[in-house]
N, C-alpha and C positions, 0 to 999 in steps of 0.2 A: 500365416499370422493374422491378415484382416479377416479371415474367414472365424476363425476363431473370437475376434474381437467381436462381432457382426453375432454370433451363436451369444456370445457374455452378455452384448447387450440387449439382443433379445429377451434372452429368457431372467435377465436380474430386473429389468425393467417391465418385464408380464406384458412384452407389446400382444396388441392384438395382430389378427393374419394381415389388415390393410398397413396398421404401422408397420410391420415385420417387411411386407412385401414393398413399402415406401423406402426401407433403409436400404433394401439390396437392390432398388432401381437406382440409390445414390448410389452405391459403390461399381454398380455397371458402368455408370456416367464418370467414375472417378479411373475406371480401369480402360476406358474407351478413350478418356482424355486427360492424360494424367496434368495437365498443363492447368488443368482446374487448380491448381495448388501451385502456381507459381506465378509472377508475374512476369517473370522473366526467360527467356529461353534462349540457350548458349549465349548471355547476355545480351541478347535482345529481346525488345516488347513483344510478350504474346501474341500469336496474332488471333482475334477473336472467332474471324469468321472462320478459321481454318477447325475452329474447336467446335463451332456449331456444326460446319459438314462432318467433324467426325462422330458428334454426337446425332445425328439426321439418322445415321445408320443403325446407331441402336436403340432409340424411339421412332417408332413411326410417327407417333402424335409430334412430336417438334419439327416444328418451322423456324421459327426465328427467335431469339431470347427475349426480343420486346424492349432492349435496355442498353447501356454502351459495356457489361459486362455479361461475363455468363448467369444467367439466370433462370431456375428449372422449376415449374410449379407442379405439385403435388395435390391433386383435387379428390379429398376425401369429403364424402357425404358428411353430412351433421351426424353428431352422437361416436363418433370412429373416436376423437381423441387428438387433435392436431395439436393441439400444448403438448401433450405427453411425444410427437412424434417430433417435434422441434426440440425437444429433450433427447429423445433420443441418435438425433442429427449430432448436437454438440458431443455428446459421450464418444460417439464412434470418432468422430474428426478430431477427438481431443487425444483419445487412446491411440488409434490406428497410424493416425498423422502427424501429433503433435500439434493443432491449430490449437491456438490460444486465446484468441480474442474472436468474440460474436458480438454483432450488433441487431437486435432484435426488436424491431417496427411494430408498436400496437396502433391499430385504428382509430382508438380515442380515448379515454379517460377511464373508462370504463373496463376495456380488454387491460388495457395499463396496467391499474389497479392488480388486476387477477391474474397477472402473465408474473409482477413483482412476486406478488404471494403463491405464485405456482412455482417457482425459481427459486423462493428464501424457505432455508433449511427448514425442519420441525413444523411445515405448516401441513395442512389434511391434504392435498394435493401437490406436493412438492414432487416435479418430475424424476429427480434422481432419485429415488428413493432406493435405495438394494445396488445404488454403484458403489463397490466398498472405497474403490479411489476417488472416490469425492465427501468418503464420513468424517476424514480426517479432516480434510482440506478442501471445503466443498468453494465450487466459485463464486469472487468475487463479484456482486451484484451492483451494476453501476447504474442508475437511474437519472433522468433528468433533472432531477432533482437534489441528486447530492454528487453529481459529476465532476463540480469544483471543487470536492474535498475529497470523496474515494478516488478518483480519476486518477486527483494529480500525485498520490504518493503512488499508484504503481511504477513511475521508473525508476523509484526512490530504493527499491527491496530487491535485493535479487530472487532468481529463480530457486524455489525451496524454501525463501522465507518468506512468500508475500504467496495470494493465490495463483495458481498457474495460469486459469484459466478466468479471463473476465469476461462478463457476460453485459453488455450495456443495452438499456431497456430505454427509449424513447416512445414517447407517443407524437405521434406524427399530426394530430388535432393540432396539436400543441406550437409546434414547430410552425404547421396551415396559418396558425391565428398570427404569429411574430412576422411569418411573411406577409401577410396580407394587412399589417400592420405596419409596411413599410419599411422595415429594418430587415437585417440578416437576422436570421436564427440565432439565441441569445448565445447556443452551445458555440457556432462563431465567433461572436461577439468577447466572449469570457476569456478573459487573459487567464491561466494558471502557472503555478510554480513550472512547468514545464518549459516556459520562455515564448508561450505561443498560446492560440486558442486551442482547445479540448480537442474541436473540431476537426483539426490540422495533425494533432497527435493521432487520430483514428485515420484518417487519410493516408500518414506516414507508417503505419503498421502493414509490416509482411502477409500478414495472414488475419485478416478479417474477412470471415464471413456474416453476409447478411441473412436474417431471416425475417421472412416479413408474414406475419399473423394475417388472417382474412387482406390477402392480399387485395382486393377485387375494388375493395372499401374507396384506395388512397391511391392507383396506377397513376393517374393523371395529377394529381393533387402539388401545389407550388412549393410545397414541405417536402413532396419528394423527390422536384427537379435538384435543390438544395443536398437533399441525402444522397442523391448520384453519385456527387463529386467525393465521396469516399472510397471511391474504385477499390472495392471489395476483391475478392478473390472470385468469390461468386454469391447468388443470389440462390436461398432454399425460400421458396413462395409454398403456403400451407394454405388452402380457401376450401371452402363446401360449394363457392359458388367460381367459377373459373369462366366469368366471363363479364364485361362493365358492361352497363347498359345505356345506351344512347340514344337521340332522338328517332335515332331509326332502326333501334330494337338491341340484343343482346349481340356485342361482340367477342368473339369467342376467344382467350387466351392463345397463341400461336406456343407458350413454351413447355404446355402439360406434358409432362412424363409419368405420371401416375395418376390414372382414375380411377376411383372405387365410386360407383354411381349409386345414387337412392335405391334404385333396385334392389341392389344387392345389401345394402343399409335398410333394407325392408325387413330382410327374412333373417336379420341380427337384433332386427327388434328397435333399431335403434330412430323411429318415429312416434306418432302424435297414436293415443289409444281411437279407434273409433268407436263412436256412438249415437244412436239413435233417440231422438225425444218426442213427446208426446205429452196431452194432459192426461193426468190422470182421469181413467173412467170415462176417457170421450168414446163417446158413441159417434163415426160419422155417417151412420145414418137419419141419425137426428138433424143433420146441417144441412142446407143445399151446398153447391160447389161454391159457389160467391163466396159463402160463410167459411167456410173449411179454407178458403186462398187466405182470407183477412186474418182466421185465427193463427193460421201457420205463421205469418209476416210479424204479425204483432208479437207473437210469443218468439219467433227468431229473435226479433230486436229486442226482446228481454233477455235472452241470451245472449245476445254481442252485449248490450250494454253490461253483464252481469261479466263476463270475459273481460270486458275494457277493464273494468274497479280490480280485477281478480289480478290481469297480468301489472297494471301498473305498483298493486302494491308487492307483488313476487317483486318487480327490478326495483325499487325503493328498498323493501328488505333486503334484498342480497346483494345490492348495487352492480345490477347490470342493466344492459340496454334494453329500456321500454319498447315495448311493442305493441303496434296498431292493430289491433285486429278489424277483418272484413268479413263482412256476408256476402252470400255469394246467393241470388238468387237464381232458379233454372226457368224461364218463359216457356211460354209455350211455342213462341212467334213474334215475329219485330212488333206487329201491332198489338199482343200482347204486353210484351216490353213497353212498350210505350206505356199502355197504360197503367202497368205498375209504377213507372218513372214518373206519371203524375203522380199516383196517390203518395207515392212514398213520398214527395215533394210537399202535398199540397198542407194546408193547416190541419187538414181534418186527422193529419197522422202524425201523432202524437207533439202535437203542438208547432208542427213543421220543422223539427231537429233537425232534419236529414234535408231540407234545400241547400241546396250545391254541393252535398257530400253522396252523390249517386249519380252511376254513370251507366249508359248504357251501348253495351258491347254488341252489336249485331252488324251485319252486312249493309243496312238501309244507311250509315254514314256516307256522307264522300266529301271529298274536298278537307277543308278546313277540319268541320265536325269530325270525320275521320280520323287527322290527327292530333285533335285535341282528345280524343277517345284513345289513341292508343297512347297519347304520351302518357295519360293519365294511369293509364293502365301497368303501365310500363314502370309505373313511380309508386303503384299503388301499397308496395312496404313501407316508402319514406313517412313517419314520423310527422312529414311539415305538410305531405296533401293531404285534401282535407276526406279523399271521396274514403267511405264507409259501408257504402253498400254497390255490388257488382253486380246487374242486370244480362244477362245473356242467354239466348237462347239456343244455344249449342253449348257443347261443354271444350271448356278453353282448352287450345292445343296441348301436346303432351310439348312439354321443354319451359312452359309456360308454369315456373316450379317459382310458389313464392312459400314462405315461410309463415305467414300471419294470414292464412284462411282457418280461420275458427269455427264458423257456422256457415249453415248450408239447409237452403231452403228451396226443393225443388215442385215447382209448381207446373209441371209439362206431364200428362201421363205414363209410365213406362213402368217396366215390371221390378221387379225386386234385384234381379241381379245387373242391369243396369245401371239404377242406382247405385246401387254398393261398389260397382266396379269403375264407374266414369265418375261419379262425383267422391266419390272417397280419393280416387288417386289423388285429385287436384290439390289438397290440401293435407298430407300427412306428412310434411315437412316438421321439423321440429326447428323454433327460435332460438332454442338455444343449445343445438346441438347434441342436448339430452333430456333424458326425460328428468323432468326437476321433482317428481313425489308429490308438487301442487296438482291434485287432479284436473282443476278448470285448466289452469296453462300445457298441462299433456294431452287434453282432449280434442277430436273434433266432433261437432256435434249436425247428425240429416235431423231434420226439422220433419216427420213424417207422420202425422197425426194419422193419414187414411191410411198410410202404409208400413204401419210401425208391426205388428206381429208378423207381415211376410218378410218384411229385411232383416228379422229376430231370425224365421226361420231361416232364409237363405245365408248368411252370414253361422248357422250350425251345421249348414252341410260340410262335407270334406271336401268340397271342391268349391268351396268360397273363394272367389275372388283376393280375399283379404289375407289368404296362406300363397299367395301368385303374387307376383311380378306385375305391378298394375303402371309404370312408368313404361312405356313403350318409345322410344327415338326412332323419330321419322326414319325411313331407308333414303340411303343418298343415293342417288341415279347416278348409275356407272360414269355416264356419258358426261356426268356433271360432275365429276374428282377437279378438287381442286388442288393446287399446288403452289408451292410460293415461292415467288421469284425473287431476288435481290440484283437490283440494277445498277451497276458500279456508271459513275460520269465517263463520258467520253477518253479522260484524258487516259484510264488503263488501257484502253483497247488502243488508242494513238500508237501508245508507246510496247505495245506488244505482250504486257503480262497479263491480258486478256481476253478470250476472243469480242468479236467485231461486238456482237448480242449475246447475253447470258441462254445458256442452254436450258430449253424449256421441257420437261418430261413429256413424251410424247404429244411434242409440240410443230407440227411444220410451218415453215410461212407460206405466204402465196407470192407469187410474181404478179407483177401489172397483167400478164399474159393466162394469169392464171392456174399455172403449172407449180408444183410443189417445190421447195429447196428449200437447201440447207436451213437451220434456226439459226445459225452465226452468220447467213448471209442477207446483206442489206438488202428487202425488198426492192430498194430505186437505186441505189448508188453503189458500184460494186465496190465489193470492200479492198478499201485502201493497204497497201502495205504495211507493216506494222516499223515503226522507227528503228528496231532493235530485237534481233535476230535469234544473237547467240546466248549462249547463259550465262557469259561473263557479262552482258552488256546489261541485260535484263538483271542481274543480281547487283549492277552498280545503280541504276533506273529505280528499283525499290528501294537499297538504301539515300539514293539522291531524293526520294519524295521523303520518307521519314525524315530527313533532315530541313528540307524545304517547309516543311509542315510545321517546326518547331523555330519559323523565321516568322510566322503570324502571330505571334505574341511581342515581336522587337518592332515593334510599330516605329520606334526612331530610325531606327536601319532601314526597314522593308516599311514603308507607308503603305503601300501598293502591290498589288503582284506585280507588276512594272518594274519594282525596282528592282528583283528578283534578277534580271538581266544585265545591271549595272556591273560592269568587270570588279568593282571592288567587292560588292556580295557574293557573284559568281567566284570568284576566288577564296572568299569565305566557307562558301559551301563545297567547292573541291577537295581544301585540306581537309574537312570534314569526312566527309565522303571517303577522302582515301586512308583516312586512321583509321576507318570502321572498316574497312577492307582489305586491313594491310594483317590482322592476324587468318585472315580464310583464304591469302591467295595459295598459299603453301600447299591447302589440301583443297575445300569446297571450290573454288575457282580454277585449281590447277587438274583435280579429275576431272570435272565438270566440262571443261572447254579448252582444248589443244591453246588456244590463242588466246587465253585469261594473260599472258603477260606483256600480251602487247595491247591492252584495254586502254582505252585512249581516255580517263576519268575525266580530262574536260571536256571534251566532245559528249561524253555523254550526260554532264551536269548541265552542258549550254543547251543539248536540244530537249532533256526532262524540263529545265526552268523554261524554256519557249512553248511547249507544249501545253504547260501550266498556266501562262498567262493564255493561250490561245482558249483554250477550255474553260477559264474561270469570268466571270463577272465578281468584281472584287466588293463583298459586302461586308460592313465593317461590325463589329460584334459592338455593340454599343447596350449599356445601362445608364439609368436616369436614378442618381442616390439622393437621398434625402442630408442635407449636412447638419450639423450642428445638432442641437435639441430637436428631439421630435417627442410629440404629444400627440395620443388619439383618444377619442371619446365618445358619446354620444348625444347629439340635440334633444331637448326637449322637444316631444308631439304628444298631440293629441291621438291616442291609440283608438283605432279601428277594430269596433268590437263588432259590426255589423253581420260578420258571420258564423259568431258563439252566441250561440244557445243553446249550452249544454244541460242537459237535463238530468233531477236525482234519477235515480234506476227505484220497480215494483212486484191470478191464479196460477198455482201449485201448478208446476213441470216436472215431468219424469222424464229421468235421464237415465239409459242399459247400455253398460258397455257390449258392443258386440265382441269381446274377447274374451271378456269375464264372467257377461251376463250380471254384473253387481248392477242394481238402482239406485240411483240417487237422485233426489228432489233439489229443485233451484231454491239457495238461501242469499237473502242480500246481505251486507255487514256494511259498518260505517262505521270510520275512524276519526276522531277528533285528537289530531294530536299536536296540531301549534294554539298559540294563548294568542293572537292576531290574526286575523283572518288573511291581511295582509303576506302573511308567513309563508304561507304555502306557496305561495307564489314565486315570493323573492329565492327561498329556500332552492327552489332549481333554478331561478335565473341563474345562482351565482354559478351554478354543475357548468354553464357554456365557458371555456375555456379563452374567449374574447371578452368575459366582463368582471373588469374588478369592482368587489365591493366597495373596496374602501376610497375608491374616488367616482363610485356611481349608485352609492346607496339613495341618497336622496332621490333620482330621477327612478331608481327600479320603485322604491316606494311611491313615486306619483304614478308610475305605469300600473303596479299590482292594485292600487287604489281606485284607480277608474276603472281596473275590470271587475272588482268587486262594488263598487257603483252599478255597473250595470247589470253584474247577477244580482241585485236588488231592484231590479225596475221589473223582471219577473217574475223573481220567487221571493213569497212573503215571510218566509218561515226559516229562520236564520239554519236550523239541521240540514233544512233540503242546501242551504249555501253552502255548507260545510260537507254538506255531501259530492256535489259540485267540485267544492275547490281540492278536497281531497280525493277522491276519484278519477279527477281530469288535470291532475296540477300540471302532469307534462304537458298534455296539449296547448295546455294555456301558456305557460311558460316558451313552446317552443311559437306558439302563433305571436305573442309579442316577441319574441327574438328575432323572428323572421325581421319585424315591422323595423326592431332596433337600426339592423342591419342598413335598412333603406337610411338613417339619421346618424350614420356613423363620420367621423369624420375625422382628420390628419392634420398635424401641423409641425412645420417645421422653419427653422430660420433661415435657410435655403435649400438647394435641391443644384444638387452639381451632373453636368454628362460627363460620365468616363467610356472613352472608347480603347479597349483592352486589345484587340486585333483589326488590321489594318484590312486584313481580309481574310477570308475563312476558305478551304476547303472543303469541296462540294461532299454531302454526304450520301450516302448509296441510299436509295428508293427501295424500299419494301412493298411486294404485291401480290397480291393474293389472284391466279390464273387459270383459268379452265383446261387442264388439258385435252390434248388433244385438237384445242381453237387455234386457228391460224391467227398469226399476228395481222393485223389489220394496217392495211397502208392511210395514212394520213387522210390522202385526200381524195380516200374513194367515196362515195355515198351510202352512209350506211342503211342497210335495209330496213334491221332491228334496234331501231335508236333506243328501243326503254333498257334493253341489256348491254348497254355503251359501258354502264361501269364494270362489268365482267371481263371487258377487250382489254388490251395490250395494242398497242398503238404503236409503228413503228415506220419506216422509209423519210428519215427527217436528213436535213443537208445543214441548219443552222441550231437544231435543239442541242444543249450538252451533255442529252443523254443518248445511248441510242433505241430504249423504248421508254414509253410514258402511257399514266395512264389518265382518261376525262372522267367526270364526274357527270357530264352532258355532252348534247350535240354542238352546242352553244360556243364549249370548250375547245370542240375538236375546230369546228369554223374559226375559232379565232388565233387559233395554234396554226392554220394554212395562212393566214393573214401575215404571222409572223413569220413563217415561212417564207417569206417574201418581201419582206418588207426590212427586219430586223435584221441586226446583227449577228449575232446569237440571242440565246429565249435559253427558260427548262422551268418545269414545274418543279418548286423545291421542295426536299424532302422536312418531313418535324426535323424541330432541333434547328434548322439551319439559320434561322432567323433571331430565335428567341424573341419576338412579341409576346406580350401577354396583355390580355384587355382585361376591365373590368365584367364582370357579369353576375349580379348578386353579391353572394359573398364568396365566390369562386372569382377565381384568375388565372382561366383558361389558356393556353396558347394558339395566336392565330398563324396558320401558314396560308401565307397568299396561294391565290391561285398563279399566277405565272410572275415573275423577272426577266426582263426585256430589256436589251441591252442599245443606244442606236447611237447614228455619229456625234448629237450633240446632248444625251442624257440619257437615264437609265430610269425602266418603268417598276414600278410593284403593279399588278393589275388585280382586279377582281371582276366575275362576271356573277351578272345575280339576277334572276328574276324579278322584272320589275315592281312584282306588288312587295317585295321583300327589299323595297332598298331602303325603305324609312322601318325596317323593325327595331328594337332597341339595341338585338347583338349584332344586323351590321354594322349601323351608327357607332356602334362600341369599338368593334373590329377596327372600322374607318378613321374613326378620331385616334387609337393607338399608332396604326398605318401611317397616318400624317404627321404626326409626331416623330417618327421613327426614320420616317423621310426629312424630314426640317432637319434633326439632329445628323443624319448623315450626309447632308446635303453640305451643311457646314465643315463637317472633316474634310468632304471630298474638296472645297474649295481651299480648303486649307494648304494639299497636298496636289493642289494642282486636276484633281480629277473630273469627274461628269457632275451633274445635280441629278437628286432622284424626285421622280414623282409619284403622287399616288393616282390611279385610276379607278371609278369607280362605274362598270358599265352593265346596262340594263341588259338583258339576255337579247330586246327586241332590236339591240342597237348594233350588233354583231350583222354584220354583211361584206362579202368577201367583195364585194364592188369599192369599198372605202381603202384608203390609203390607213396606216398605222398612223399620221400626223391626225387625223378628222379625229381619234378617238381622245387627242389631249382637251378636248372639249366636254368630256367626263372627270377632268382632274380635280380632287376635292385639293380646297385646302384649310 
């Protein structure tokens, strides 16, 4: 039957091989875990992790789902189709299974837009096109936008007279800006005919699945801790790019189950045309080399500027997302680079447009410079950085895949198929997934004046480069497989439902002695008996935590994990305990274990709930709401135009596709198409989804006013302005938005704490592990401190986990400290806190580095290099920290418990000679 469905939607939907081979990795995933499709089993809760070990085995690529549901990302190259293959997600899930409701995540206003009109019937991309079970009855389209009124009559119709299948389409921008606006997301907020929020109706649905469009965009994002809480069935993730990037480089998705990589998205055609440019009729024997560098650069930059005017007005016409294009220069050598990174800088090049929009990528950084070079780098697609031109003198790693390399200017000697094969790879990515028939936005263009007939030639051989595979991925050293661990807290291994240490793939540990053992044996402490033996006892021990778990929400009852012990809750949670136990002793309890019916259910509720306080540090889930009215908006400033000056765009360039061999000459165009100059401006302010017109019009027209003030302090000639402001209106628009941002500001009539759990549930540590590396004992002296973050760290007597891992040396020394000094300690996993700091216009989440528990109060610490303790995101971190401690500190007195403190300690202040009191002399408040 699914076989069949799987063949219908294939071939009605014209997938191509990667969407075809994407539907049948789902159905692998749905036949390895059929528990994907329910949330329940023999009427109890799924369990999750038991679904990712079984799906481990039929992906190799999965590690962990990334999320508190299942969640499996699909990483097809650009131009493959990934709307059409979330199209074809729903068709199969809807035939095959019966799932009825999707919930479908765009990354901003823009994918939005085009995800509605790729979903709504009769339009030129409508993904079902050829399901005949959806001509009749095609699904129901539910948008953020009219959610209070299609939403709320779906419980209203029954099945056959209403559509079967809904489809709700948010944009997650959308949601980002409500939360970072202080309130819940409106879709919360909205009461409908349903007797509740919209919100809460998708939550309560059986069978929702998520799909989440360019996943990669919104992982982290405060819109989509908020879309969690819809405990989906599961998570279909679609991205070209399957991995966020961070200050310390690309993290790679842990949940791929399907990759179709550029490589193979090469030789389908589905990139950027290449091409080679040149002037016409140059001779460069007439130049010296001097002459022949300047002309190259100068005429490149007439090409990216010509590219900028070209790509912004494609995403203005067809409204999609603008894109920055960069040049990429090739040096010959760092002091080469250099000195291109003056001229490009100085006045004498072209009016010095390009100071502080060029960076220069070589080995001569270190320290700081360094990392301002690779952040930069690292950012170089965003939109909001300013850099435009990329100096390097080697050619950037292979993995190193951005989308907006347009031009390319190589000024280092080398021969023809060099060129074509290392500077072409780097940039044949396509923005928008497809090739759009705008020639300037399908091209990339080598800047080759001395070298333009040999890369004609070479590029006609049959063994060009450009019919090959020019994306190479580094080879991983055997020796370096990594693998990923999941670290349950102390209290499973106590109580027996798991060994002492998770089992590491060929992982041994060491003895103090140095001799090899077991990976479930504690390098220092032999491992303890396990509380609970048999399988009746262990099968009442699981259901006694799942019910214990669901006593951290009755904060009247259970203040504490403390109270957990009180005979009147322990008695609460027995009758519990033994209803859920009393339909399985008959069969699962009575095969299982000769002695299931002499199970002693309160002996073993009292020493699960003792366990539980022994293992936990009780922290309280605490939010800070805004009550009453709230208002946000923006101050008036003075906008900083100090580093726009954009300039109009201007000998004749040839341009040869090397695929087609067609020429084409560089032509400018200029659009005047608002009656205020002002227009252009505001026209995209309004696109940010944080600004409304109609209570910020005044202040947007003083901002667009001053930046057109200042494109009149150097262009005298109102076209060249209109050239300007139509040309660059995004950049303009997003460089005062940025500024907005810093002037934003909240208001409310008060601001209430609610603390919703009294104490939380330690949550399992995910880690990423070298096999084959021995577990490293605490407090041995490591050799190789810069590979500290690769260890696994284990022989602890007070930590509540029984392996962890440091981030530094700094970490590990102060984790022996605690060792000795504390009560219990653990470095907490995400999630377990829920902090979130300011940072921009992001609101990050911070997890401390350690909680430390001691007789007369409980620590949050942090260890930080000391030249980083005044930067603005630890101050940010810190100020949330202390906050979060104030407001817990007052529950805890409330209920009788500890006060928490924050610590904030310099990396140089850690010394295993100090007592854990000396360090309260780092305590911010």
């Amino acid at each position: 039957m699914n076989t069949r469905v799987q063949h219908h939607v294939a071939g009605r939907l014209s997938l191509r091989p990667p969407q075809a081979e994407s539907v049948a990795k789902l159905i692998a995933a749905l036949d390895a875990a059929p528990e994907l499709l329910t949330h329940l089993v023999d009427g109890q809760a799924r369990d999750v992790s038991a679904i990712l070990n079984s799906l481990k085995g039929q992906f190799a690529t999965l590690e962990d789902f990334e999320r508190e549901f299942p969640s499996l990302c699909f990483a097809l190259a650009t131009g493959v189709g990934k709307t059409r293959l979330m199209g074809a997600f729903v068709t199969y899930l809807h035939l095959a299974h019966g799932i009825n409701n999707f919930f479908v995540l765009a990354p901003n206003l823009t994918i939005y837009n085009k995800l509605i009109a790729d979903f709504t019937p009769n339009t030129a991309k409508y993904v079902f096109k050829g399901i005949a079970e959806f001509a009749q009855q095609p699904p129901l389209i539910i948008t953020g936008d009219n959610y209070d009124q299609s939403g709320a009559a779906v419980a209203d119709a029954p099945v056959g007279f209403a559509h079967d299948v809904r489809i709700n389409i948010f944009n997650i921008s959308k949601i980002n800006s409500e939360v970072r606006g202080g309130k819940e997301p409106r879709i919360k907020r909205m009461k409908v005919v349903l007797g509740d929020s919209y919100f809460n109706h998708l939550a309560n649905l059986p069978d929702l699945v998520m799909l989440m469009d360019e996943s990669h965009r919104y992982r982290a994002s405060a819109g989509v801790r908020s879309i969690n809480e819809l405990r989906p069935l599961m998570g279909l993730e679609v991205t070209a790019t399957p991995f966020v990037e961070s200050t310390k480089g690309p993290v790679p998705f842990k949940n791929v189950v399907m990759d179709y990589p550029l490589a193979r998205a090469m030789e389908d055609g589905f990139v950027k045309e290449p091409a080679v440019a040149t002037q016409r009729n140059f001779d460069a024997k007439a130049h010296s080399a001097e002459e022949i560098e300047k002309i190259k650069l100068e005429d490149g930059v007439r090409l990216h500027e010509n590219t900028k005017v070209e790509l912004q007005t494609y995403a203005l016409d067809n409204g999609v997302k603008r894109v920055k294009p960069f040049m990429l220069v090739i040096a010959r050598d760092t002091t080469h680079a250099a000195q291109l990174k003056d001229l490009i800088e100085s006045p004498a090049f072209f009016e010095g447009r390009y100071t502080g929009k060029v960076i220069q990528v070589d080995s001569s950084r270190t320290g700081a410079e360094e990392e301002e070079m690779i952040s930069r780098l690292l950012a170089v697609e965003s939109v909001d950085e300013p850099t435009e031109i990329v100096i390097h003198v080697n050619m950037l790693k292979e993995g190193w895949d951005v989308t907006n390399l347009y031009t390319i200017v190589p000024l280092r000697a080398a021969n023809a198929r060099t060129l074509v094969e290392q500077s072409i790879g780097r940039g044949l990515r396509l923005p928008y997934g497809k090739r759009t028939g705008v020639e300037v936005v399908d091209r990339l263009t080598i800047v080759a004046h001395d070298k333009f007939q040999e890369i004609v030639d070479e590029a006609n051989k049959g063994d060009s480069p450009l019919k090959l595979k020019t994306i190479i991925l580094e080879p991983t050293d055997k020796e370096e497989r990594k693998v990923s661990v999941q670290v349950q807290s102390g209290v499973m291994s106590a109580l027996g439902l798991t060994p002492a240490a998770p089992v590491i793939p060929g992982q041994p540990t060491v003895s103090p002695t140095g001799s090899p053992q077991s990976p479930t044996q504690d390098p220092v402490q032999p491992a303890a008996k396990p509380l609970f033996t048999t399988d009746a006892e262990r099968s009442a021990a699981v259901i006694a935590l799942e019910v214990i778990a669901q006593y951290e929400v009755k904060r009247d009852t259970v203040p504490t994990s403390g109270a957990l012990l009180t005979p009147a809750v322990q008695a609460q949670i027995v009758a519990e305990v033994q209803a859920r136990l009393q339909p399985k002793q008959g069969d699962v309890l009575g095969d299982a274990d000769s002695q299931a019916h002499l199970l002693d259910v309160a002996a073993v509720v009292a020493k699960t709930a003792e366990v539980v306080v022994q293992q936990t540090i009780d922290i309280p889930r605490i939010a800070v709401v805004p009550s009453g009215d709230v208002t946000t908006g923006f101050h008036p400033f003075k906008l900083d135009v100090a580093g726009l000056h954009l300039q109009p765009s201007e000998r004749e360039i040839l341009i040869q596709s090397l695929q087609t061999n067609l020429q084409r000459q560089l032509a400018s165009q200029v659009r005047q198409d608002e009656s205020r100059l002002e227009d252009y401006i505001v026209r995209e302010l309004v696109e940010f989804d944080d600004i409304d017109y109609f209570t910020q019009a005044d202040l947007l027209y003083d901002l667009a006013g001053q930046m057109v003030a200042h494109l009149k302090t150097y262009l005298t000639e109102e076209a060249d302005i209109v050239n300007v402001l139509d040309g660059h209106r995004r950049t303009i628009a997003n460089a005062i938005h940025a500024q907005m941002m810093a002037h934003f500001w909240e208001k409310a009539s008060s601001y209430e704490v609610k603390v919703s759990r009294g104490f939380t549930e330690l949550r399992p540590c995910n880690y990423t592990a070298v096999s084959g590396q021995p577990v490293q004992l605490i407090r041995e002296t490591l050799k190789e401190v810069s590979k500290i973050r690769q260890m696994l760290f284990g022989g602890f007597a007070k930590c509540l986990y029984p392996l962890q891992k440091f981030d530094s040396d700094t970490e590990r020394r102060f984790a022996v400290i605690l060792e000795r000094d504390a009560i219990k300690w653990f470095k907490p996993a995400k999630g377990q806190f829920q902090i979130f700091y300011k940072l921009g216009t992001e609101q990050p989440e911070y997890i401390p580095d350690f909680v430390v528990e001691t007789d007369g109060f409980i620590l949050m610490a942090e260890t930080k290099a000391k030249d980083e303790l005044k930067s603005g995101e630890v101050l940010a971190k810190a100020d949330a920290a202390v906050q979060w401690c104030k407001h817990a500190s007052d529950y805890a007195a409330s209920v009788g418990g500890k006060p928490w403190k924050y610590l904030l300690i310099p990396h140089d202040g850690v010394s295993e000679s100090k007592r854990l009191v000396d360090y309260l002399q780092y305590q911010q408040a």
